[in-house]
SEFIZA-3560 file (N, C-alpha, C; in Angstrom, 3 decimals):
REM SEFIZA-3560
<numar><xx>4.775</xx><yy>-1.712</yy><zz>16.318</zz><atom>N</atom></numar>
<numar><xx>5.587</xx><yy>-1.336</yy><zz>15.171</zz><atom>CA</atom></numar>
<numar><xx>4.951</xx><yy>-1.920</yy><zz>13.911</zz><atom>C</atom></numar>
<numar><xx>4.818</xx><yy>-1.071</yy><zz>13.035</zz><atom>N</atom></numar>
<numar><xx>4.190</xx><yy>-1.381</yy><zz>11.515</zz><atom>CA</atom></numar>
<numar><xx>5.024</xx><yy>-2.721</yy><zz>10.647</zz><atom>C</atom></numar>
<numar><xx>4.549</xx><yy>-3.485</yy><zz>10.464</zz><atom>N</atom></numar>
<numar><xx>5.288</xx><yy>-4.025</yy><zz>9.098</zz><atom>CA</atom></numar>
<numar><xx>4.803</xx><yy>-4.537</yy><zz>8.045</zz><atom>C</atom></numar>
<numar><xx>5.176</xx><yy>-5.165</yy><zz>7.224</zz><atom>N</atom></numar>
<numar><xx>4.810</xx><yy>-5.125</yy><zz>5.558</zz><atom>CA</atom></numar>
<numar><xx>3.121</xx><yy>-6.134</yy><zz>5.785</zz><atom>C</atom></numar>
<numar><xx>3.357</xx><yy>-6.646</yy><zz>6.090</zz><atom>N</atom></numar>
<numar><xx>1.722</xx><yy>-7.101</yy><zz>6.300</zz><atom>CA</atom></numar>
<numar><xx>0.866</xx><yy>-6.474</yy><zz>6.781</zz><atom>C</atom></numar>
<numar><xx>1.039</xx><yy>-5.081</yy><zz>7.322</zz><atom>N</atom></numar>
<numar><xx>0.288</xx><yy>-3.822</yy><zz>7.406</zz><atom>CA</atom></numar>
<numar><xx>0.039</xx><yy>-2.812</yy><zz>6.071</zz><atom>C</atom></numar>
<numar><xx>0.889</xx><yy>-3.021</yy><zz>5.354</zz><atom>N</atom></numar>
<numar><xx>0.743</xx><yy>-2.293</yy><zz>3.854</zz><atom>CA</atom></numar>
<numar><xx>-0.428</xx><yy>-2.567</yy><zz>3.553</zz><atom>C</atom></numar>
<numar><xx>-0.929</xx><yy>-3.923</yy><zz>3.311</zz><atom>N</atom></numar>
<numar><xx>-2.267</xx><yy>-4.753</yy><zz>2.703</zz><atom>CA</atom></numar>
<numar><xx>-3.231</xx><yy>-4.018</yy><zz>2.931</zz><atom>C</atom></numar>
<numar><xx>-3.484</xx><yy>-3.625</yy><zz>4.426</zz><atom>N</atom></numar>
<numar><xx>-4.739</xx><yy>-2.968</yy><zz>4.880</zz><atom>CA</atom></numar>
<numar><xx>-4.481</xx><yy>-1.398</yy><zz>4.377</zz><atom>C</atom></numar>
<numar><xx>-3.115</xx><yy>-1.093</yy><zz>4.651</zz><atom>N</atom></numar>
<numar><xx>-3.353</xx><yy>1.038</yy><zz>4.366</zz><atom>CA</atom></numar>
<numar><xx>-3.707</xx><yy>0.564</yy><zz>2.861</zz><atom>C</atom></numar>
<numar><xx>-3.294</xx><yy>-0.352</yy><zz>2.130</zz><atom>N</atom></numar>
<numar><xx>-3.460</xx><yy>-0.340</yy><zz>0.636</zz><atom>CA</atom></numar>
<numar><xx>-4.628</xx><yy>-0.095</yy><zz>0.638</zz><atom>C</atom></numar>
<numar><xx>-5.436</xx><yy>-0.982</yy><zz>1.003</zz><atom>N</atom></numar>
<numar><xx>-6.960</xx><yy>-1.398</yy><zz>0.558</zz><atom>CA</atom></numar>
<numar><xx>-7.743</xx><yy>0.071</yy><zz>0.756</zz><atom>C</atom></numar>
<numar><xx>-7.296</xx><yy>0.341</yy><zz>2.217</zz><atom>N</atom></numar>
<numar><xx>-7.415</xx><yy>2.043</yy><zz>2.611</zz><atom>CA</atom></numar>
<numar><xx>-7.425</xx><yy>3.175</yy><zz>2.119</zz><atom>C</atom></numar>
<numar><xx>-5.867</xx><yy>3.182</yy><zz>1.059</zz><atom>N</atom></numar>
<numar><xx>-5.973</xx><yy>4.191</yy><zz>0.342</zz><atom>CA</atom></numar>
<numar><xx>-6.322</xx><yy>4.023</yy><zz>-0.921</zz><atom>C</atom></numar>
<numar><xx>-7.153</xx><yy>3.061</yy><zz>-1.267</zz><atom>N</atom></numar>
<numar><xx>-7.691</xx><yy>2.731</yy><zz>-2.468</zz><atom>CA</atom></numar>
<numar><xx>-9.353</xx><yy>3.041</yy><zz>-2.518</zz><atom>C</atom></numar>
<numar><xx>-9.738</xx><yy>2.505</yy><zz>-1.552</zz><atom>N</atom></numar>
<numar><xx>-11.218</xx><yy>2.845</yy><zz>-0.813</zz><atom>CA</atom></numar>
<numar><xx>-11.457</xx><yy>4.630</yy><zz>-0.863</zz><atom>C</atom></numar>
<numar><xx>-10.366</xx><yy>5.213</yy><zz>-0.508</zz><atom>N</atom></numar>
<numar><xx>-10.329</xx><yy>6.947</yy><zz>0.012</zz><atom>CA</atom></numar>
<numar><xx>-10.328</xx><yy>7.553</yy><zz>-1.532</zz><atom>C</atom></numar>
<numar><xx>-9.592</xx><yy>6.578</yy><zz>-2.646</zz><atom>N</atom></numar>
<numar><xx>-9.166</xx><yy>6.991</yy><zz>-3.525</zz><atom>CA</atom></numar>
<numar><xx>-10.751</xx><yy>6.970</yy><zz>-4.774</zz><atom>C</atom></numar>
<numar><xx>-11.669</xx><yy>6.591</yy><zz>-4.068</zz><atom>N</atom></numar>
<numar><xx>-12.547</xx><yy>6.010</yy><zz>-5.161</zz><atom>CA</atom></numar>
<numar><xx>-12.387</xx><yy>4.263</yy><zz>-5.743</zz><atom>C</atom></numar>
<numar><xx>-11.364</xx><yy>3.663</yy><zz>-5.043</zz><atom>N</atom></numar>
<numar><xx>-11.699</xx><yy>2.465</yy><zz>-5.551</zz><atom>CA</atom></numar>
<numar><xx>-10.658</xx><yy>2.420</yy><zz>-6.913</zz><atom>C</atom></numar>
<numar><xx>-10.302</xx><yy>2.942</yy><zz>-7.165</zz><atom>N</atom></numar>
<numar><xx>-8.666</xx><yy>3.276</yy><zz>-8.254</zz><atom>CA</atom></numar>
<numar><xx>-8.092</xx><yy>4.696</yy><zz>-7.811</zz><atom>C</atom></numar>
<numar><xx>-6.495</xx><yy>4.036</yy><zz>-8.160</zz><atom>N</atom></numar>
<numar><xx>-5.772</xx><yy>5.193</yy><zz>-7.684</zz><atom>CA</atom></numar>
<numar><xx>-4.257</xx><yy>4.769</yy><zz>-8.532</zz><atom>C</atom></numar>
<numar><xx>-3.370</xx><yy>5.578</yy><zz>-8.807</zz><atom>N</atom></numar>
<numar><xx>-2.510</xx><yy>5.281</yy><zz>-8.950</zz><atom>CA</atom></numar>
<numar><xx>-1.259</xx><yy>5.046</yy><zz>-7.812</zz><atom>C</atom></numar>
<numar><xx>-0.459</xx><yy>4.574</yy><zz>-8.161</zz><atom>N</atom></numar>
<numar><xx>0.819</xx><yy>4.274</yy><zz>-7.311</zz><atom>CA</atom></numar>
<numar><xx>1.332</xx><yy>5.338</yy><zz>-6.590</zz><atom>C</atom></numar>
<numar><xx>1.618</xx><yy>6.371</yy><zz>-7.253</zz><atom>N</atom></numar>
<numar><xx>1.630</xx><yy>8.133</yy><zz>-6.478</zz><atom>CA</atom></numar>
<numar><xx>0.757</xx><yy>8.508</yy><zz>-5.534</zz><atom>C</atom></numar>
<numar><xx>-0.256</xx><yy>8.077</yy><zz>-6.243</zz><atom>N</atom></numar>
<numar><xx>-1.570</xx><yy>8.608</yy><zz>-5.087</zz><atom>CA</atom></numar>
<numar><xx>-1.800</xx><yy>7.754</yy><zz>-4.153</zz><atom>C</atom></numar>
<numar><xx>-1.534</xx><yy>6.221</yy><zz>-4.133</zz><atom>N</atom></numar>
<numar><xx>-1.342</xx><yy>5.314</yy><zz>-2.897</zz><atom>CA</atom></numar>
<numar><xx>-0.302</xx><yy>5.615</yy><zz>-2.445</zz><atom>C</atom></numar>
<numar><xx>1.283</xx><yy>5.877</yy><zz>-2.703</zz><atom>N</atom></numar>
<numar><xx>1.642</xx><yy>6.149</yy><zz>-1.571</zz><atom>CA</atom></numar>
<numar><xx>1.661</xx><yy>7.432</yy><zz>-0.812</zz><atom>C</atom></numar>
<numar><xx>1.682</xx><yy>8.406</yy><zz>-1.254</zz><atom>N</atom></numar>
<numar><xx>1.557</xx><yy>9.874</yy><zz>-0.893</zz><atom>CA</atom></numar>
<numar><xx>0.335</xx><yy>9.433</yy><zz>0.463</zz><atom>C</atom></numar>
<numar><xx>-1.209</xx><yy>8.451</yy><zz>0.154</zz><atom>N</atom></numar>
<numar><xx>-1.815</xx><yy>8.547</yy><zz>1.194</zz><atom>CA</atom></numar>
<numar><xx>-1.311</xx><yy>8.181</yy><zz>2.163</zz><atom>C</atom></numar>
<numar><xx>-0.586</xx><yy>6.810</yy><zz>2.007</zz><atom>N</atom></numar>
<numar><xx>0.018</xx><yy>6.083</yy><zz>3.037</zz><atom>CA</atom></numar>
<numar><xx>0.949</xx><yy>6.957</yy><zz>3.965</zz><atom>C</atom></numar>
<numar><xx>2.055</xx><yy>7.780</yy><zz>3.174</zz><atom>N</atom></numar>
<numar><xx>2.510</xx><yy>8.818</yy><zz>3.284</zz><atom>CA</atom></numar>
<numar><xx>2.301</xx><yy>9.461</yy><zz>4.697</zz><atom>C</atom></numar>
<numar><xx>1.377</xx><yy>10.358</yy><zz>3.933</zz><atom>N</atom></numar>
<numar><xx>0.132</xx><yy>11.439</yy><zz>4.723</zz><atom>CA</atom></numar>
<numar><xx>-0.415</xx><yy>10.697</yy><zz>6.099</zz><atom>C</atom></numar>
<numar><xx>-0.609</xx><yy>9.490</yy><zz>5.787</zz><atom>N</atom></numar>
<numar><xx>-1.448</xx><yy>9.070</yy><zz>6.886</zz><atom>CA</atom></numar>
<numar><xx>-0.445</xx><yy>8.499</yy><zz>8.006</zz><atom>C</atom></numar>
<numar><xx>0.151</xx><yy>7.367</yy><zz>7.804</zz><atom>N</atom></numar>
<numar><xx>1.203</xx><yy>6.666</yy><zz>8.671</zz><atom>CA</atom></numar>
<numar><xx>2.460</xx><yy>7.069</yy><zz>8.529</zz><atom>C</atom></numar>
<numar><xx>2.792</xx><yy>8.570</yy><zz>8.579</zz><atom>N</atom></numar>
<numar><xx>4.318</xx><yy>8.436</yy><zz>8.056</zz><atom>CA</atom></numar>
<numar><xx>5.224</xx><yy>8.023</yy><zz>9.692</zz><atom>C</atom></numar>
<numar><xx>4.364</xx><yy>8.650</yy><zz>10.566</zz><atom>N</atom></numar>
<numar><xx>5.107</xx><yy>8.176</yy><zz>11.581</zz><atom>CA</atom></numar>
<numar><xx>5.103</xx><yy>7.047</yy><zz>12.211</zz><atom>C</atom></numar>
<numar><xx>4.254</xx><yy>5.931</yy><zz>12.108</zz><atom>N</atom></numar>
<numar><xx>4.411</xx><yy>4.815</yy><zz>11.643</zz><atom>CA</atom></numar>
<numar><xx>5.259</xx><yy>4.173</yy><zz>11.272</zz><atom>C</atom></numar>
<numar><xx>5.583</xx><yy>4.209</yy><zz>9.743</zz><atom>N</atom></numar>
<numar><xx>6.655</xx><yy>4.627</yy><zz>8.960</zz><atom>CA</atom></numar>
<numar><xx>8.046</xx><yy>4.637</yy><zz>9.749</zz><atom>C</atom></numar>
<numar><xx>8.370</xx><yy>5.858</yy><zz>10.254</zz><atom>N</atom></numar>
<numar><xx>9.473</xx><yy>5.821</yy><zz>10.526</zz><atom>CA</atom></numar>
<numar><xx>9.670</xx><yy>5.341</yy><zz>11.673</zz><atom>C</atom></numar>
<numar><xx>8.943</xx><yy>4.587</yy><zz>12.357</zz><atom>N</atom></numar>
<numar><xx>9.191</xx><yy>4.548</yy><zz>13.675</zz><atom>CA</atom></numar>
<numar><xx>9.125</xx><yy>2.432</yy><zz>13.712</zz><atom>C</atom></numar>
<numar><xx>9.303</xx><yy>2.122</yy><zz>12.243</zz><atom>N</atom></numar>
<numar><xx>8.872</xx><yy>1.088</yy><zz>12.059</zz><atom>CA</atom></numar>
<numar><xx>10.250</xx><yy>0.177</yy><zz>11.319</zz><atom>C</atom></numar>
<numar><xx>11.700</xx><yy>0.846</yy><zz>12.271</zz><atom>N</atom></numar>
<numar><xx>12.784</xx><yy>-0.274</yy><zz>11.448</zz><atom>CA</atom></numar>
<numar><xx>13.115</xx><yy>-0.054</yy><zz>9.929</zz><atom>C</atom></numar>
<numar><xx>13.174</xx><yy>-0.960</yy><zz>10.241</zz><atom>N</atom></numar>
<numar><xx>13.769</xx><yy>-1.327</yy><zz>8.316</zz><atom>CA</atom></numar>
<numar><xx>12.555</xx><yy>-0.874</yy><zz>7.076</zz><atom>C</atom></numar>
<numar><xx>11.459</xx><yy>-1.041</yy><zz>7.735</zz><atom>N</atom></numar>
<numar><xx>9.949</xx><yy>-0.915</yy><zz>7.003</zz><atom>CA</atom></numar>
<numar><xx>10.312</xx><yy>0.439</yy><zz>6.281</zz><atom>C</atom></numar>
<numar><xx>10.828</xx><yy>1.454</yy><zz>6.782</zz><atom>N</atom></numar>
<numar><xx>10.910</xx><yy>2.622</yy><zz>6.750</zz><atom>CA</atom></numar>
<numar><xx>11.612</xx><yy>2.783</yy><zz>5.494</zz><atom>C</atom></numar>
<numar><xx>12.734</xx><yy>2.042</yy><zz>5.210</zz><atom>N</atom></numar>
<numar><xx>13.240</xx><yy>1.874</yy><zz>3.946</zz><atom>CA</atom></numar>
<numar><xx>12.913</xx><yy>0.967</yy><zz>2.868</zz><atom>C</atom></numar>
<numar><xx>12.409</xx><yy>0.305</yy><zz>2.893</zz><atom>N</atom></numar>
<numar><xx>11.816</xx><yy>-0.746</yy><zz>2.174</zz><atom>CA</atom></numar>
<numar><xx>10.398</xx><yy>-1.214</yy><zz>1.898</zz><atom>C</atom></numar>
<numar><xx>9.470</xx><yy>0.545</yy><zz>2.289</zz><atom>N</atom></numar>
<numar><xx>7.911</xx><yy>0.172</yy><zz>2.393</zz><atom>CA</atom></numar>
<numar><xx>7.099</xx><yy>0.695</yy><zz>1.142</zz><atom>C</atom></numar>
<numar><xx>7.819</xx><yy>1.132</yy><zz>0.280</zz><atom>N</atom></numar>
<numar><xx>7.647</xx><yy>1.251</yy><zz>-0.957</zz><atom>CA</atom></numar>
<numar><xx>7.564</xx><yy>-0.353</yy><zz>-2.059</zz><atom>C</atom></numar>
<numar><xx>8.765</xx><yy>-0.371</yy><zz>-1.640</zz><atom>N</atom></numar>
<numar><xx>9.107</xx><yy>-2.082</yy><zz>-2.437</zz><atom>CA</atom></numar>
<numar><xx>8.345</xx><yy>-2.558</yy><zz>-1.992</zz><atom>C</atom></numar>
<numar><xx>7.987</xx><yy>-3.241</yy><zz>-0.513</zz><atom>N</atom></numar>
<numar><xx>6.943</xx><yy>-3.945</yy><zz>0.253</zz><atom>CA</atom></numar>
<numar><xx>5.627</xx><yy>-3.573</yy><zz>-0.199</zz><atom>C</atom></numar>
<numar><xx>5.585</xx><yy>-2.402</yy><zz>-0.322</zz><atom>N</atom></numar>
<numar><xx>3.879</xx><yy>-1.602</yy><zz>-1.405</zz><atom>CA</atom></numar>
<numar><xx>3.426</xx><yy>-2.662</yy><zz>-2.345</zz><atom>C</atom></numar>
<numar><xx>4.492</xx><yy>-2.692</yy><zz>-3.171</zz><atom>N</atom></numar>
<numar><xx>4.177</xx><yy>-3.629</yy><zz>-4.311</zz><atom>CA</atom></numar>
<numar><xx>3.757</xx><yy>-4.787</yy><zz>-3.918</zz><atom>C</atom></numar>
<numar><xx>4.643</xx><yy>-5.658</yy><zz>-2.914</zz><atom>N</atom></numar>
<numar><xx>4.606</xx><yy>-6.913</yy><zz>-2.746</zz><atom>CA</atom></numar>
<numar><xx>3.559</xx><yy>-7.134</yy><zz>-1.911</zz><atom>C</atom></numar>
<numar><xx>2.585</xx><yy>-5.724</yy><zz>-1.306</zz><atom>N</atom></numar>
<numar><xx>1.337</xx><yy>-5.985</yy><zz>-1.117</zz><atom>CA</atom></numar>
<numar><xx>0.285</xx><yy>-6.314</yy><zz>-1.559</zz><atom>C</atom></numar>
<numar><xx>0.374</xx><yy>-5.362</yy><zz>-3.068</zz><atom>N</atom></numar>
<numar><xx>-0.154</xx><yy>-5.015</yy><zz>-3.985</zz><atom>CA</atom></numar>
<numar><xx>-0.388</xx><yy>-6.768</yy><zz>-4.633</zz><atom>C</atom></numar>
<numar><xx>0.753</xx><yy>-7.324</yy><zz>-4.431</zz><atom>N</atom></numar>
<numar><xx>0.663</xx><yy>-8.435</yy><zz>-5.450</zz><atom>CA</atom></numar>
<numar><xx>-0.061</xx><yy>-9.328</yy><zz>-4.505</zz><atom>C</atom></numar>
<numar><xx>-0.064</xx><yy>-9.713</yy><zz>-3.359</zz><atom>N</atom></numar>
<numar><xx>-0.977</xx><yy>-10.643</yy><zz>-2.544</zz><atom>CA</atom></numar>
<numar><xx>-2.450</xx><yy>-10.237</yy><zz>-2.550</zz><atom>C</atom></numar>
<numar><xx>-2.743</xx><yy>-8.934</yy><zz>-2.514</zz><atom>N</atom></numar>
<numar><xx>-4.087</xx><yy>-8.526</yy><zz>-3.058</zz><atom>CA</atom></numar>
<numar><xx>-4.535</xx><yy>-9.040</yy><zz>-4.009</zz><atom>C</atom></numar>
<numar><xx>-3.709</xx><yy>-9.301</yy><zz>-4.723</zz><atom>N</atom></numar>
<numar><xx>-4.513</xx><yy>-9.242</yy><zz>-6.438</zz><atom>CA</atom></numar>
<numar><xx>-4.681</xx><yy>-11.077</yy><zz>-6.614</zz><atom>C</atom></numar>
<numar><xx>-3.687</xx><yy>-11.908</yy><zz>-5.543</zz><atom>N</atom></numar>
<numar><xx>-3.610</xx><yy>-12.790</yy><zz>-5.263</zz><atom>CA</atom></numar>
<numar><xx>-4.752</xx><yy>-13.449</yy><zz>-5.054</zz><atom>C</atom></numar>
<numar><xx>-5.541</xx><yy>-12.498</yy><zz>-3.897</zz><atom>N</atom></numar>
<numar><xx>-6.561</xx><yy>-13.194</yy><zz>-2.959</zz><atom>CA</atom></numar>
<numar><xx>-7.749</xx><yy>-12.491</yy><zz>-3.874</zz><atom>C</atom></numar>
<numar><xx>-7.498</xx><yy>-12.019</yy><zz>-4.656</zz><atom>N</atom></numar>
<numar><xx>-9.306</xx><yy>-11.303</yy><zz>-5.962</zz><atom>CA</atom></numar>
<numar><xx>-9.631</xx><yy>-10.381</yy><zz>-5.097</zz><atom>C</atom></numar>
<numar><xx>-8.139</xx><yy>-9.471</yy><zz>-4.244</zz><atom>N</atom></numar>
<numar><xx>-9.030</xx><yy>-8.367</yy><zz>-3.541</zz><atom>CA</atom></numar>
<numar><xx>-8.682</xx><yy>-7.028</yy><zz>-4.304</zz><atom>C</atom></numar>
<numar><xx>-7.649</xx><yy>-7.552</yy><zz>-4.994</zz><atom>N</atom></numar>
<numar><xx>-7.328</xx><yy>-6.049</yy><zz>-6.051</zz><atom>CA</atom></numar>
<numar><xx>-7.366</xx><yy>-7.259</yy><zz>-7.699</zz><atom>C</atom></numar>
<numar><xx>-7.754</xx><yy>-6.273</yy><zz>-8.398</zz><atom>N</atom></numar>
<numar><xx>-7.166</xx><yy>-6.437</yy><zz>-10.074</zz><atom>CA</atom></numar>
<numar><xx>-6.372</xx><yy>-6.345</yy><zz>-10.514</zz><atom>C</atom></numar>
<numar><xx>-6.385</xx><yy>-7.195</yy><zz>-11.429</zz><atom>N</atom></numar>
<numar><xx>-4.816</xx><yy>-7.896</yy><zz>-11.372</zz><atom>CA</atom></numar>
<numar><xx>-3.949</xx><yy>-6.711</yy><zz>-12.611</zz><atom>C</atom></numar>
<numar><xx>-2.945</xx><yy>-7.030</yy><zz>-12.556</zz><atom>N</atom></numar>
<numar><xx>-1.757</xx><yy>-5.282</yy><zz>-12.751</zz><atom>CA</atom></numar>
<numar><xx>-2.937</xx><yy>-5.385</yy><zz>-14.391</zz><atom>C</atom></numar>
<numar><xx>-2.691</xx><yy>-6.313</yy><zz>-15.332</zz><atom>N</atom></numar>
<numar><xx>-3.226</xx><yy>-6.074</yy><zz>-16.687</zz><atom>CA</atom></numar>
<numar><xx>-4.239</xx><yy>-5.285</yy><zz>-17.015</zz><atom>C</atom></numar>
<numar><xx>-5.154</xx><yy>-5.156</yy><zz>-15.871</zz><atom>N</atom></numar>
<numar><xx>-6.377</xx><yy>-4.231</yy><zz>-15.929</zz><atom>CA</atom></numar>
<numar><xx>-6.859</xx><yy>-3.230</yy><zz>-15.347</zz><atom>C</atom></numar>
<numar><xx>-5.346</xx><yy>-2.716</yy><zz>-14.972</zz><atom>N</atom></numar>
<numar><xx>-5.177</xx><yy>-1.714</yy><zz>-13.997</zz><atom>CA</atom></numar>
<numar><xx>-5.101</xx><yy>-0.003</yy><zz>-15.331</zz><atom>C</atom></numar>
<numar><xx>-5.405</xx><yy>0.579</yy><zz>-14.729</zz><atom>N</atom></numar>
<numar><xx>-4.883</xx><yy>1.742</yy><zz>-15.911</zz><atom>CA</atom></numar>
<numar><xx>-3.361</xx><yy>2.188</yy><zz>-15.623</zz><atom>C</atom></numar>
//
């Protein structure tokens, strides 16, 4: 079963697929597309893996593996 410490990696994933920038739409739509059944088959994640997106987003940028929101477009 998927959970929010799995976001980190589809992130990095659909950022990589994306060219390396992407917006928030276009990360999740991949995530979407790719794991939705995942997704739903994943509890509470299922409702709350959007919010959790972010709070991926922010440990990335944590560890200098994403840029940080200010220099984001």
């Amino acid at each position: 079963m998927a959970n929010k410490y799995d976001l980190t990696d589809w992130l990095v994933e659909a950022l990589r697929a994306n060219g390396k920038s992407a917006t928030i739409v276009d990360v999740c739509k991949y995530i979407w597309d790719k794991y939705e059944d995942e997704l739903r088959a994943s509890g509470d994640l299922f409702y709350t893996w959007q919010y959790d997106f972010k709070w991926a987003a922010t440990e990335l940028r944590k560890t200098g593996v994403m840029k940080p929101a200010s220099l984001c477009p």
